[in-house]
N, C-alpha and C positions, 0 to 999 in steps of 0.2 A: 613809800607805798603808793603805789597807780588806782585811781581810783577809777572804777567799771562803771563807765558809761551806763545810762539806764534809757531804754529803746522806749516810742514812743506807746509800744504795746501792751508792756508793761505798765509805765503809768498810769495806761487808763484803765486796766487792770484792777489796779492802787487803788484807784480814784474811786471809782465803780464798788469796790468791795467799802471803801467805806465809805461811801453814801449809802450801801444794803445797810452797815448794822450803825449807820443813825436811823436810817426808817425804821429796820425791827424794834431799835430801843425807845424811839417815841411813841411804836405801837405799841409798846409791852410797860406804859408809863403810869399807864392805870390797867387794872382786871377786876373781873365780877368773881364775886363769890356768894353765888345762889341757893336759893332754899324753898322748897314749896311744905305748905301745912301736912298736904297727903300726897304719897306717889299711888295709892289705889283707894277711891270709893265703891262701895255695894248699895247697888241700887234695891230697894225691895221694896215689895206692894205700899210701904206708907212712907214712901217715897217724897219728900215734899219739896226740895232742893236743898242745895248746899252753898255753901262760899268756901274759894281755895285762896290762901295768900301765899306770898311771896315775898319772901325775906332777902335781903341784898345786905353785900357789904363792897364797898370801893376799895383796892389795893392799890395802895400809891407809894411810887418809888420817889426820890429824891426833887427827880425834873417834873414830879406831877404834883409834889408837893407845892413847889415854886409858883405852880398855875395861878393867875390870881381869876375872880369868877366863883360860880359854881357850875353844880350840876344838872343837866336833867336827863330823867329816864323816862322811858317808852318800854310798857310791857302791853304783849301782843298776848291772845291766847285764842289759837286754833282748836275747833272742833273737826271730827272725821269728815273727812272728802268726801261732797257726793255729788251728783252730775240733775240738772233740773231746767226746768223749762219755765220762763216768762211769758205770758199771753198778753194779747191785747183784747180785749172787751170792747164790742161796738152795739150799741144799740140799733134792733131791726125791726121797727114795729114794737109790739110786746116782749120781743124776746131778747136776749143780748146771746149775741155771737162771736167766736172768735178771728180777730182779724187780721194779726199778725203775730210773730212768735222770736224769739228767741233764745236759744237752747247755750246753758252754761255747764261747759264739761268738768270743771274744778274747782266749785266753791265752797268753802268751810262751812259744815251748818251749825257753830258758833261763832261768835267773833266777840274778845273782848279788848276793847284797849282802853289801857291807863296808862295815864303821865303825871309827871308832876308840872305841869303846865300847859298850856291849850297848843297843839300839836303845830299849828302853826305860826306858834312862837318858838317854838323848840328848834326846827330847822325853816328852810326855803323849801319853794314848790319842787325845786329839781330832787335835792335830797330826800324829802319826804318820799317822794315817786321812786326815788329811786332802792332805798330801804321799806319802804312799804310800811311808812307808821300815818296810823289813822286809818278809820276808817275807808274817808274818799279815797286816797291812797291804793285801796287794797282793793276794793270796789272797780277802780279803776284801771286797776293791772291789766296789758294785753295779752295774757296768758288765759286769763278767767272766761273767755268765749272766744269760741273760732270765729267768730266776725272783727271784721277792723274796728278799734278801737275807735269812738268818736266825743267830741267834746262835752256836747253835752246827750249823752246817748241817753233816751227814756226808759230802755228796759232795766240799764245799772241801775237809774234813780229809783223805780219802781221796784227793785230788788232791794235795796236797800233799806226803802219806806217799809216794806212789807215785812223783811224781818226785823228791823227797830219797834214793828208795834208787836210784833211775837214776842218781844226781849231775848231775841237772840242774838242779835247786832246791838252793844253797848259800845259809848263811848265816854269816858271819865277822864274831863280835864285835871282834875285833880284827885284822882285816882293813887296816885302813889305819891309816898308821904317820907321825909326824911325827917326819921329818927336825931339823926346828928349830921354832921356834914358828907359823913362818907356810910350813913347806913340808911337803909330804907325800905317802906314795907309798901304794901299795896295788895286790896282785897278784891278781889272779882265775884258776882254771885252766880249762880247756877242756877235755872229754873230749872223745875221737874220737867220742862219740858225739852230741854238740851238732853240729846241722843245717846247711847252709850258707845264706848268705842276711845281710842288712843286722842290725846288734847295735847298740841303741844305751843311750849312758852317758851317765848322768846322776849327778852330784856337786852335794852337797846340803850350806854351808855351814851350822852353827847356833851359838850360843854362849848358857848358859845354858835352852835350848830354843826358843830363837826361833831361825826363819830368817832366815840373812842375806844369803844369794846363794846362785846358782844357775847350773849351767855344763851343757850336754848335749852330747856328741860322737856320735860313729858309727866304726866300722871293720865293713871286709866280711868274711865266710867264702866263697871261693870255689873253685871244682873247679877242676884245671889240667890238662894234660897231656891223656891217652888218656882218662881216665875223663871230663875238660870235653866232648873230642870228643863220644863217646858220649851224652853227657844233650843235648847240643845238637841230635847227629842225631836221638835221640828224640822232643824237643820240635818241632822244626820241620818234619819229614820223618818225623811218625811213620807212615804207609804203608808207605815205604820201611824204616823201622828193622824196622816189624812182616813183612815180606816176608822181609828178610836172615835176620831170627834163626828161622823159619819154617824157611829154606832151611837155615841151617848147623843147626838139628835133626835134617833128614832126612838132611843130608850124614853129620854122628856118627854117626846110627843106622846107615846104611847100611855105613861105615867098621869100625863094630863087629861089625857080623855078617859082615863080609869077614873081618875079622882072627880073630874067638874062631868064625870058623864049622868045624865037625866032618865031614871027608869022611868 
């Protein structure tokens, strides 16, 4: 029997395909399997806040079992996009004026992050930057304003100060908590004053500072009752919304000078 030759195109072919499914099999060596407390809250007039958790389990195959280490996790939790402006405040005499500005077109108006350890022990400054866990991290991204990113920029810091005392930027070094080696929980609060609209969660596997998996969910904040009514007539029939509250103005006003009127 002759044996056939094998060209050097093929080998590398050979070679190539199986270095793809060693990579796929060490990225498939652990997985998330996630869970939130609610996928929909209702918001309503005695509205006071809430807290969502998030339940995790690690799935580990044979070469993940072997790992020695453990784990940590990084959960992220996005409020609705919206687009806002940073001032600067200068003192003019009596008054305070504004002096400079800068306009941020994509920023979350929640932010929650948990870990099971202080974020930057979890990974390095490249990784962190570059999966976006933590705060400064996210604050930081050159996508969040149309100006060049800079080092130490004052409007981020002041954006950031300003919603940390709102409590709508948290950050919780030990925020998520393992159960046992491969499960784990982690609760984030909500103030009543976090917006309504789509939140989404993202949980970020690592072990030694490398990422290892990656999981994203979603739950809603939505209006219910009397107060859904009203933002619906608003939005869809705002004519009409804007006639009604017109009309029940002059009805008050009228109502009040009948009643506190002086013969």
């Amino acid at each position: 029997m002759r044996a056939v030759p094998l060209d050097a195109g093929a080998l590398m072919r050979a070679v190539l395909a199986l270095l793809l499914w060693m990579a796929v099999g060490a990225a498939r060596a652990e997985s998330l399997v996630v869970s939130l407390s609610f996928t929909r809250l209702a918001v309503t007039s005695t509205y006071t806040g809430a807290s969502v958790a998030v339940f995790g389990a690690i799935e580990r195959d044979g070469q993940a079992a072997a790992r020695s280490g453990g784990y940590d996790v990084v959960v992220t939790i996005r409020g609705p996009r919206q687009s806002l402006t940073v001032r600067e405040k200068e003192a003019l005499g009596p008054v305070w004026v504004n002096r400079a500005q800068q306009k941020f077109a994509d920023v979350p108006s929640f932010l929650a992050v948990l870990s099971s350890r202080p974020v930057t022990a979890v990974a390095d400054e490249a990784t962190r930057r570059r999966l976006r866990l933590g705060l400064q991290a996210i604050v930081a991204a050159p996508d969040l304003t149309l100006a060049a990113p800079a080092p130490d920029d004052p409007f981020r810091e002041a954006l950031l100060r300003l919603r940390r005392r709102e409590r709508l930027f948290t950050e919780s070094e030990a925020g998520v908590r393992f159960l046992s080696p491969s499960v784990f929980r982690a609760t984030a609060p909500l103030p009543a004053t976090a917006p309504v609209g789509a939140y989404d969660v993202e949980v970020v596997l690592l072990a030694g500072g490398v990422p290892l998996a990656r999981h994203e969910g979603r739950f809603d904040l939505v209006k219910s009752g009397v107060e859904q009514g009203i933002a619906t007539l608003a939005r869809d029939w705002s004519l009409a919304y804007g006639l009604a509250a017109g009309a029940l103005a002059l009805i008050s006003g009228w109502l009040a000078s009948v009643i506190f009127r002086r013969d």
